[in-house]
N, CA, C and O atoms as CSV, one atom per row, in Angstrom:
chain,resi,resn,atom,element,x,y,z
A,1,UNK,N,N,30.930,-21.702,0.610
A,1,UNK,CA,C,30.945,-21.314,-0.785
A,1,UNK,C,C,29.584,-20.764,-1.217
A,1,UNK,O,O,29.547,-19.631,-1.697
A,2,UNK,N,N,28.374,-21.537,-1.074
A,2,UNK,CA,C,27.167,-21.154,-1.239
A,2,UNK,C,C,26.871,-19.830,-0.602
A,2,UNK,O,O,26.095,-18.963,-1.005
A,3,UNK,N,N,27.710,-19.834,0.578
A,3,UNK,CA,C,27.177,-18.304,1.215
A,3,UNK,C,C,27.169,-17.156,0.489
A,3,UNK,O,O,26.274,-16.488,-0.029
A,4,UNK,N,N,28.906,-17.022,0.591
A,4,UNK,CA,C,29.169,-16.455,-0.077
A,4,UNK,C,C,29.341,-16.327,-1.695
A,4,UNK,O,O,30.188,-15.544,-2.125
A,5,UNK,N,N,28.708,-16.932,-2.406
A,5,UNK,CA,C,27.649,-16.555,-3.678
A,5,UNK,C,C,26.225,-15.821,-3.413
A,5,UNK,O,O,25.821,-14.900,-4.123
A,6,UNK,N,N,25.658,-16.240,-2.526
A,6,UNK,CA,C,24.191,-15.391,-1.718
A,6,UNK,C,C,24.879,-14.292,-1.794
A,6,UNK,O,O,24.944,-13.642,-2.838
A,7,UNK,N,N,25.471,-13.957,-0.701
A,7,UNK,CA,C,26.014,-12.444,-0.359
A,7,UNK,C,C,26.392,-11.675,-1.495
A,7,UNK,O,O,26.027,-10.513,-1.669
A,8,UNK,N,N,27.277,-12.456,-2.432
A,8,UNK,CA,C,27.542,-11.734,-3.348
A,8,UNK,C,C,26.685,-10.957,-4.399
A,8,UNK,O,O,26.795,-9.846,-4.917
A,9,UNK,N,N,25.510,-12.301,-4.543
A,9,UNK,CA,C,24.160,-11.664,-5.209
A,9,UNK,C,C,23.110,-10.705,-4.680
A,9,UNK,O,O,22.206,-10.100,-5.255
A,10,UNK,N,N,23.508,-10.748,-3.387
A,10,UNK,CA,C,22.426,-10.166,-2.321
A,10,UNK,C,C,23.139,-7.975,-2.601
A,10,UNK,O,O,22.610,-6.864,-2.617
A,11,UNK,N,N,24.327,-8.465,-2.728
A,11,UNK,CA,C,25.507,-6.948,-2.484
A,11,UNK,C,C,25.243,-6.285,-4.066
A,11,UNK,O,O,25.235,-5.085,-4.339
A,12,UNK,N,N,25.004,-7.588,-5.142
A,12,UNK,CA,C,24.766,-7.066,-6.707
A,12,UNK,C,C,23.300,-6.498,-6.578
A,12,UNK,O,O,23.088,-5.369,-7.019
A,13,UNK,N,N,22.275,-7.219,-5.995
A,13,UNK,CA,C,20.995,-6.781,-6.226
A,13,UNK,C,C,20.631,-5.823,-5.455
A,13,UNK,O,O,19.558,-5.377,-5.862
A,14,UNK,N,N,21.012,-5.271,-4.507
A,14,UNK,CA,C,20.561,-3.935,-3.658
A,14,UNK,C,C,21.431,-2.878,-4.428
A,14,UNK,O,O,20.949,-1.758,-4.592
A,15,UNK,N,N,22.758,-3.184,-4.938
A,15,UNK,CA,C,23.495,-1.925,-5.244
A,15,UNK,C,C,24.373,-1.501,-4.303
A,15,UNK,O,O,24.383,-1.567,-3.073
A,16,UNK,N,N,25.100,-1.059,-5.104
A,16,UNK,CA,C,26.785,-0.673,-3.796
A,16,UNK,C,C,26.328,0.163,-3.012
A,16,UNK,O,O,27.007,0.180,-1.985
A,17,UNK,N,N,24.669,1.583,-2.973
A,17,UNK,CA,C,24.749,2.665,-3.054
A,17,UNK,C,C,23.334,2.027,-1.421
A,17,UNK,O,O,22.549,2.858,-0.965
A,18,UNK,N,N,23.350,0.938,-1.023
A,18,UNK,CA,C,22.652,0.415,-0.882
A,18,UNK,C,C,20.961,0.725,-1.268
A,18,UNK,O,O,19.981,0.743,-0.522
A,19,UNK,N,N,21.046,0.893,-2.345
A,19,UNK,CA,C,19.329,0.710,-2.976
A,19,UNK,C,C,19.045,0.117,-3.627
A,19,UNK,O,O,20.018,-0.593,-3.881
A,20,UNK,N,N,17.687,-0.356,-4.600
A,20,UNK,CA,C,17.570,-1.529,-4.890
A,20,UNK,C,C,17.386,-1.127,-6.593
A,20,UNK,O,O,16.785,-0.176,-7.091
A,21,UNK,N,N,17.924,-1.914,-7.058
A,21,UNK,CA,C,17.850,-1.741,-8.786
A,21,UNK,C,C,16.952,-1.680,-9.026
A,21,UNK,O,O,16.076,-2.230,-8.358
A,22,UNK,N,N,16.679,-0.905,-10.221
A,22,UNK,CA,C,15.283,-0.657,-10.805
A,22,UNK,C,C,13.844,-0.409,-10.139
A,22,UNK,O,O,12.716,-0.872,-10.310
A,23,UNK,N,N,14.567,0.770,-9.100
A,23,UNK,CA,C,13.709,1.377,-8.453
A,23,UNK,C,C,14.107,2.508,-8.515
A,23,UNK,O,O,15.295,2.765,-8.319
A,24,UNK,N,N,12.942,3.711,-8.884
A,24,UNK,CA,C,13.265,5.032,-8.625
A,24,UNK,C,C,12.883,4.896,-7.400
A,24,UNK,O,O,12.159,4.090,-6.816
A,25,UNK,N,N,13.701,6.148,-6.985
A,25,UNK,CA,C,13.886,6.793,-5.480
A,25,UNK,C,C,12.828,7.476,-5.229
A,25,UNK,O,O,12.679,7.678,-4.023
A,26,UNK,N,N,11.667,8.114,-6.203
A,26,UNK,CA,C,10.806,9.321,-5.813
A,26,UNK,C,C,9.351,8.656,-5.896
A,26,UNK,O,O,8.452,9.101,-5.181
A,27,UNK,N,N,9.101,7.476,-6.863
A,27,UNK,CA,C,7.836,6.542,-6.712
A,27,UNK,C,C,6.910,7.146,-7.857
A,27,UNK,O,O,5.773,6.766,-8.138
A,28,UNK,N,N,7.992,8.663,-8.753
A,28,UNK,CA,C,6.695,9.171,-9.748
A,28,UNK,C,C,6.584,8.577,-11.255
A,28,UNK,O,O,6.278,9.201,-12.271
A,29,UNK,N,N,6.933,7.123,-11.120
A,29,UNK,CA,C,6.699,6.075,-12.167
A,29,UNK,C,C,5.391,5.982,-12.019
A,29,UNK,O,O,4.658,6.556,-12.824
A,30,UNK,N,N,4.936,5.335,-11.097
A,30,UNK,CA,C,3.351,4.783,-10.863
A,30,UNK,C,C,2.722,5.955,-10.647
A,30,UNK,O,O,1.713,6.084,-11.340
A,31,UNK,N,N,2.990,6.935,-9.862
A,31,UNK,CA,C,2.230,7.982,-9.216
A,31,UNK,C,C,2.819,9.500,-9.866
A,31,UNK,O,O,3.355,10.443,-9.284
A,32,UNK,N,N,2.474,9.299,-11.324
A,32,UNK,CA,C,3.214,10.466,-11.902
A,32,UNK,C,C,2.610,12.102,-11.430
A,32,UNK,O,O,3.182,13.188,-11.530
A,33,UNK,N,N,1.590,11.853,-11.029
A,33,UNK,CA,C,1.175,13.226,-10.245
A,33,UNK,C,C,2.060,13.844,-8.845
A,33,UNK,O,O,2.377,15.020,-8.666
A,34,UNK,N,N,2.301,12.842,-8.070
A,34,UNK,CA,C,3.001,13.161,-6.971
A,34,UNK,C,C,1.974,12.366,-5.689
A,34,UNK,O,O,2.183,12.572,-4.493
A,35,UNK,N,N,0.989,11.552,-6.141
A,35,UNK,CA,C,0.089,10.860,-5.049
A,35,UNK,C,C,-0.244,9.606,-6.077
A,35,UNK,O,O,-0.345,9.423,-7.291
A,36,UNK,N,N,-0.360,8.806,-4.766
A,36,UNK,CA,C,-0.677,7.446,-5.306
A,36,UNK,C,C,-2.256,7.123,-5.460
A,36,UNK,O,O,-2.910,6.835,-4.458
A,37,UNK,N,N,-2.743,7.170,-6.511
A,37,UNK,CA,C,-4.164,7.058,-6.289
A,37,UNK,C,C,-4.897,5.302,-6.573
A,37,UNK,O,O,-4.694,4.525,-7.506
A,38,UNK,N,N,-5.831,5.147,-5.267
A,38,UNK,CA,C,-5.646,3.673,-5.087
A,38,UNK,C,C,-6.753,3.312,-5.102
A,38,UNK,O,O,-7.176,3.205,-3.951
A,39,UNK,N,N,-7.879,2.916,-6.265
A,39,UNK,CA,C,-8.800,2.443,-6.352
A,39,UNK,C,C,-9.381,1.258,-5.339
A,39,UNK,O,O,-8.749,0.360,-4.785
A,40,UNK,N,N,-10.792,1.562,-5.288
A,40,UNK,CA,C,-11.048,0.178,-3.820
A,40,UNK,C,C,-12.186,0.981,-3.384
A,40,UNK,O,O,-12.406,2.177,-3.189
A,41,UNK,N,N,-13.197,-0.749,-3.258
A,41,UNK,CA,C,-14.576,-0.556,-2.696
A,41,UNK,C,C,-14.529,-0.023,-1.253
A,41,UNK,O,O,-13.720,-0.146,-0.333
A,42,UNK,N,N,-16.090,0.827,-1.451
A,42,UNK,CA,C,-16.190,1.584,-0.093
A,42,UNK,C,C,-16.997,0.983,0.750
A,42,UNK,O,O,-17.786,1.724,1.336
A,43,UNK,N,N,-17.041,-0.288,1.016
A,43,UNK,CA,C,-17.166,-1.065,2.085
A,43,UNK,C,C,-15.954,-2.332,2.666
A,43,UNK,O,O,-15.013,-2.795,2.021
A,44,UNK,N,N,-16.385,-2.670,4.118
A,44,UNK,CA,C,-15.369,-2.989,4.654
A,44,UNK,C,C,-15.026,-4.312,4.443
A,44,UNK,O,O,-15.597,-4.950,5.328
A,45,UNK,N,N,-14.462,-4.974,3.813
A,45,UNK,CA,C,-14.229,-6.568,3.170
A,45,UNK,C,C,-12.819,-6.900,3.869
A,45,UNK,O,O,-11.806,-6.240,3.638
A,46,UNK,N,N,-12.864,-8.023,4.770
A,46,UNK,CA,C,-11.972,-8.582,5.472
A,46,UNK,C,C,-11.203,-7.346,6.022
A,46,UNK,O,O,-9.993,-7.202,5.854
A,47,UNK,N,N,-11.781,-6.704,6.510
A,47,UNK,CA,C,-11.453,-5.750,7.723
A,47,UNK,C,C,-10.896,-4.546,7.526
A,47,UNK,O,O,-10.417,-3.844,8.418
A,48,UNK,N,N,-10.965,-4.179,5.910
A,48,UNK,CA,C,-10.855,-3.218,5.333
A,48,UNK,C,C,-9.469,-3.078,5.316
A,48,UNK,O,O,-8.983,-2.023,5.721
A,49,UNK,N,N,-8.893,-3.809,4.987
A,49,UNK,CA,C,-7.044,-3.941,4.700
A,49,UNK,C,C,-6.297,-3.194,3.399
A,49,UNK,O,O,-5.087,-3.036,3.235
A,50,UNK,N,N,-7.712,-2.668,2.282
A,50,UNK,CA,C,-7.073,-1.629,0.873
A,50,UNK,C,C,-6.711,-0.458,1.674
A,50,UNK,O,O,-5.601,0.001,1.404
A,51,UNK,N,N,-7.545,0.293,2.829
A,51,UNK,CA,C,-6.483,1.566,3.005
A,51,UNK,C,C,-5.651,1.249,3.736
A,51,UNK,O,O,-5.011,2.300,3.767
A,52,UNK,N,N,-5.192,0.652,4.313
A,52,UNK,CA,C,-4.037,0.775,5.162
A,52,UNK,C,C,-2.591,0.280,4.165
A,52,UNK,O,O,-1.483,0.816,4.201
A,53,UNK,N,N,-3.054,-0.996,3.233
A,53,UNK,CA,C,-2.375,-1.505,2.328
A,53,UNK,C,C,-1.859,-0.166,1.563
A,53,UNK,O,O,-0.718,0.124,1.924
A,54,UNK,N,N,-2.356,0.643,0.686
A,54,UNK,CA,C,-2.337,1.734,-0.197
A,54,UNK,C,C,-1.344,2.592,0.610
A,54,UNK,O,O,-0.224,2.752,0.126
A,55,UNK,N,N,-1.686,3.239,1.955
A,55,UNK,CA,C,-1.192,3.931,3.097
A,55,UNK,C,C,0.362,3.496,3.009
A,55,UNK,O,O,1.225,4.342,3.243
A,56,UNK,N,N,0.708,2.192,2.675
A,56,UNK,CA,C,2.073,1.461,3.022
A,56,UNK,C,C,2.936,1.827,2.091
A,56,UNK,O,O,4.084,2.252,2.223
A,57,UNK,N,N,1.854,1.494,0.460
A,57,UNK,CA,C,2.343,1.739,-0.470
A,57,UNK,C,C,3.039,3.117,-0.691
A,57,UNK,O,O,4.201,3.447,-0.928
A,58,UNK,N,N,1.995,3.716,-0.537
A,58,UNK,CA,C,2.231,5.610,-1.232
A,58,UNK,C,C,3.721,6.249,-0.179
A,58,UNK,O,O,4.608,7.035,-0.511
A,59,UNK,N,N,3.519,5.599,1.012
A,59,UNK,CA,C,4.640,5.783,2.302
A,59,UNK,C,C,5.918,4.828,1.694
A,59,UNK,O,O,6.778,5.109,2.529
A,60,UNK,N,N,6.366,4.171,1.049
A,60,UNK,CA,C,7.372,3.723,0.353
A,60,UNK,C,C,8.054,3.862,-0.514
A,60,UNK,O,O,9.258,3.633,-0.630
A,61,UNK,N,N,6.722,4.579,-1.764
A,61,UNK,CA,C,7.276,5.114,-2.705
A,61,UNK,C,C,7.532,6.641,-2.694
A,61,UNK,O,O,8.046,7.195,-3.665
A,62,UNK,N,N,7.124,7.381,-1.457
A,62,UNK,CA,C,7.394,8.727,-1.040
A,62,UNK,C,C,6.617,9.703,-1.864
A,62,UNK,O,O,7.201,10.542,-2.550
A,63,UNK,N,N,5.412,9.622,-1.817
A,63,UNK,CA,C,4.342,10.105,-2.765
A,63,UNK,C,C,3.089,10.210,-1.978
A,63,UNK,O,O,2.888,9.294,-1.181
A,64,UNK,N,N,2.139,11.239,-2.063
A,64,UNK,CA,C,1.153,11.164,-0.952
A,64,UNK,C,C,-0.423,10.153,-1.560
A,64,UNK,O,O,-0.720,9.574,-2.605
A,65,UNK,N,N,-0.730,10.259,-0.949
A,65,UNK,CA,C,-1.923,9.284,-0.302
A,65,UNK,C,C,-3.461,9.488,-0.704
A,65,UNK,O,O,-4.170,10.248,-0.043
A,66,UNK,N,N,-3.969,8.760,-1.848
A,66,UNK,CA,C,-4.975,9.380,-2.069
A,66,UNK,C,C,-6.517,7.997,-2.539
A,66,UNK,O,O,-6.636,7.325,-3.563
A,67,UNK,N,N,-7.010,8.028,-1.862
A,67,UNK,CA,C,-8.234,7.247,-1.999
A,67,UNK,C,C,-9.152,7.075,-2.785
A,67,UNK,O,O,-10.037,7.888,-2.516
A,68,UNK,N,N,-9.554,6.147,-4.022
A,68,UNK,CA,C,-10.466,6.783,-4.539
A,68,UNK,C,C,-11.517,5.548,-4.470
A,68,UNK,O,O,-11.277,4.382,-4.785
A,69,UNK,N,N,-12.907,6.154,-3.917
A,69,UNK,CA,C,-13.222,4.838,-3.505
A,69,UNK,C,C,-14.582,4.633,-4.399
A,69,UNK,O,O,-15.001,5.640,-4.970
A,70,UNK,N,N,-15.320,3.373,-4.567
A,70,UNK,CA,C,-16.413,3.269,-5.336
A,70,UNK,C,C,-17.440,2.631,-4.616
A,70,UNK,O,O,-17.042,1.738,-3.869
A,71,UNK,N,N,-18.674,2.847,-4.634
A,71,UNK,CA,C,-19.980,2.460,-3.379
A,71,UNK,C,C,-19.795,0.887,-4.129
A,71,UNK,O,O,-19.393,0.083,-3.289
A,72,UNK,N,N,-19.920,0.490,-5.003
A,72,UNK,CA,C,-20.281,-1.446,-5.216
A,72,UNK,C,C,-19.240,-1.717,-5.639
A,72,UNK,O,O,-18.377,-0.884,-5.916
A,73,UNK,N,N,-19.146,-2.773,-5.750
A,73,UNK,CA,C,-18.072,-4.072,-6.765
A,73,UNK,C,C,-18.588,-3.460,-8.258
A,73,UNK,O,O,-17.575,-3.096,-8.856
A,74,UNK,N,N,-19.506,-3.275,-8.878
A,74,UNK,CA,C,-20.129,-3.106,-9.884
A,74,UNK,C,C,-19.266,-1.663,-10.811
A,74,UNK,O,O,-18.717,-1.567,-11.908
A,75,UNK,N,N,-19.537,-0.709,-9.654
A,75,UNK,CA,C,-18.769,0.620,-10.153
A,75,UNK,C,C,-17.243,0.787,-10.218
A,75,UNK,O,O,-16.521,1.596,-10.800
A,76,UNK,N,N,-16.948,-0.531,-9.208
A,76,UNK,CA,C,-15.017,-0.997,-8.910
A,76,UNK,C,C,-14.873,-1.475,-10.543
A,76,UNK,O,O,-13.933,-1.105,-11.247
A,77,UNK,N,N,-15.687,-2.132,-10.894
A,77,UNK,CA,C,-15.015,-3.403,-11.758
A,77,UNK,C,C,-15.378,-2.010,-13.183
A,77,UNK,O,O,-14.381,-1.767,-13.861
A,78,UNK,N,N,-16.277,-1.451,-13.450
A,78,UNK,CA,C,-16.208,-0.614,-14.604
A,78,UNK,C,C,-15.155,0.171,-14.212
A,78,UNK,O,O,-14.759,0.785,-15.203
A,79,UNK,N,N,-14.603,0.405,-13.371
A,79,UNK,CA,C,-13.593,1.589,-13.588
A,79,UNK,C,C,-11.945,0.868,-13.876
A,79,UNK,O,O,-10.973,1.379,-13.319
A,80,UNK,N,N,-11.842,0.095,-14.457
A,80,UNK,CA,C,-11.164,-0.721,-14.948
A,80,UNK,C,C,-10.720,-0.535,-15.819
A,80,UNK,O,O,-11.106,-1.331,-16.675
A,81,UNK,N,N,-9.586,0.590,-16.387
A,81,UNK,CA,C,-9.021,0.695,-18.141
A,81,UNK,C,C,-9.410,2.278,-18.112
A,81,UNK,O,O,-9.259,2.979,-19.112
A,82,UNK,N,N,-9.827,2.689,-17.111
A,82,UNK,CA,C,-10.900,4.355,-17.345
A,82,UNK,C,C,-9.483,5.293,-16.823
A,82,UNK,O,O,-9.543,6.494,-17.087
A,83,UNK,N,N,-8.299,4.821,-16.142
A,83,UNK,CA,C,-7.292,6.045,-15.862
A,83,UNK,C,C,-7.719,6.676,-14.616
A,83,UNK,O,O,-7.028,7.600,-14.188
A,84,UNK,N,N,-8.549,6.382,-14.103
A,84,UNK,CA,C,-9.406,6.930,-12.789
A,84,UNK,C,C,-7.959,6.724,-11.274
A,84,UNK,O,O,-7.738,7.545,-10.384
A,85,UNK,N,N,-7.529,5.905,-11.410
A,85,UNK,CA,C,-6.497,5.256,-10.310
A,85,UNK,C,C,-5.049,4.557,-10.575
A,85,UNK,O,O,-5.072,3.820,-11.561
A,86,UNK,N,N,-3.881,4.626,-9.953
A,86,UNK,CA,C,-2.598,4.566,-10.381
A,86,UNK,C,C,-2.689,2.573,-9.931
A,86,UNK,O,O,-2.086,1.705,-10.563
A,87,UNK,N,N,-3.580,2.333,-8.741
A,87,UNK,CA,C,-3.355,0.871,-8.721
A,87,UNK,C,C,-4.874,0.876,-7.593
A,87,UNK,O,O,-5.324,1.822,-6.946
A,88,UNK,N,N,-5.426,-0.679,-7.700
A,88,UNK,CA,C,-6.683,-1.233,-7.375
A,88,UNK,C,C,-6.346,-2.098,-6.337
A,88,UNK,O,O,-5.525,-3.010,-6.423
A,89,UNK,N,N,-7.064,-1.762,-5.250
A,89,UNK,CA,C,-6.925,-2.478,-4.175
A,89,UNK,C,C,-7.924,-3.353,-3.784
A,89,UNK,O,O,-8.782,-2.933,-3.008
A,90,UNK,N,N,-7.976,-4.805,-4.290
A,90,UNK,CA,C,-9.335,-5.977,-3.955
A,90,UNK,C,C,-9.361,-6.641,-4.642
A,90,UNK,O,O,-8.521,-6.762,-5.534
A,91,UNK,N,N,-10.385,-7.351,-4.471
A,91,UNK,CA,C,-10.806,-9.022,-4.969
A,91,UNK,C,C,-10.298,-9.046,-6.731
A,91,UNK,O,O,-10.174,-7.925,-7.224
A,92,UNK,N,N,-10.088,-9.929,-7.410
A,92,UNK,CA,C,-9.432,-9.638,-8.826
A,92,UNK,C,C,-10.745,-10.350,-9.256
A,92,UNK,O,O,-11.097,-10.058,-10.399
A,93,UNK,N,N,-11.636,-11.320,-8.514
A,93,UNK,CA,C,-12.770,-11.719,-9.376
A,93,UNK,C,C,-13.536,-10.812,-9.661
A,93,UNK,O,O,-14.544,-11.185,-10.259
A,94,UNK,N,N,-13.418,-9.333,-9.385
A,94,UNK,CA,C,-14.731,-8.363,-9.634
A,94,UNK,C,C,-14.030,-7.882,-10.575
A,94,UNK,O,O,-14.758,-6.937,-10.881
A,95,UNK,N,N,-12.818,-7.796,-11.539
A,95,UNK,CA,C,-12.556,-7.406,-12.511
A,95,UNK,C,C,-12.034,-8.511,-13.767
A,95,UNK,O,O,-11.095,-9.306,-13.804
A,96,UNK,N,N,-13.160,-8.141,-14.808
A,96,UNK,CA,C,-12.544,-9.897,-15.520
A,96,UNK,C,C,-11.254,-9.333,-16.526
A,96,UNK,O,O,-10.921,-8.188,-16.834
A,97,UNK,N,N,-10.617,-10.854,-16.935
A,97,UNK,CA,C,-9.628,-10.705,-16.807
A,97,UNK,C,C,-9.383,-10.287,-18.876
A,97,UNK,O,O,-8.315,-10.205,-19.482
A,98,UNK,N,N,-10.491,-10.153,-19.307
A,98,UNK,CA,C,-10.359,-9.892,-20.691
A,98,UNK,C,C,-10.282,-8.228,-21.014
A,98,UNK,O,O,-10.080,-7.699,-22.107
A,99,UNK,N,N,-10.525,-7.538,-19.615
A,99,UNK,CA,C,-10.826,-5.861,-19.453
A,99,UNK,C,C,-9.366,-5.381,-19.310
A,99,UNK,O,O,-8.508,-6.017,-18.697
A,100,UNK,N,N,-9.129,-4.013,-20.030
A,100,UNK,CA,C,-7.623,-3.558,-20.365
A,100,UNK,C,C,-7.802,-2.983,-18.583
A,100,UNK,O,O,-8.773,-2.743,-17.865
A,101,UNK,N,N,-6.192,-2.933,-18.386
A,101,UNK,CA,C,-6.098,-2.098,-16.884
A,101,UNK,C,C,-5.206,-0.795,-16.849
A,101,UNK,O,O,-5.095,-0.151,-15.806
């Protein structure tokens, strides 16, 4: 019985069409230009996992690939609310949490 309630919710939430609700298909919600632009320091912090992360992203939402990177934490965290990038890739303590995004 339980299963099949899963399944049933599993068949409602992807969609008959198999895709997933409340997802556009083209990704130009976030990336209304046609590239995903992905804020993130230009040094290598735990092995430098923002581009490849971003890389995954922009490749999912079918939108190209675009880097925008900042030399400190200092110049990351002011560009915060500035429109500079569609999403921020890193530490959330370098941006406080009272700053618009």
């Amino acid at each position: 019985m339980r299963r099949s309630l899963l399944l049933a919710f599993i068949f409602v939430a992807i969609g008959f069409d198999g895709t997933a609700l409340g997802q556009s298909s083209d990704g130009l919600d976030i990336a209304a230009n046609g590239k995903l632009r992905a804020g993130m320091i230009a040094i290598r912090v735990l092995g430098g996992v923002a581009e490849p992360v971003g890389k995954f992203i922009s490749t999912k939402l079918g939108v190209l690939y675009e880097p925008i990177l900042y030399p400190n934490p200092e110049a990351y965290a002011q560009s915060v609310g500035k429109g500079e990038w569609d999403i921020a890739i890193g530490p959330r303590v370098l941006a406080s949490a009272d700053r618009p995004t």
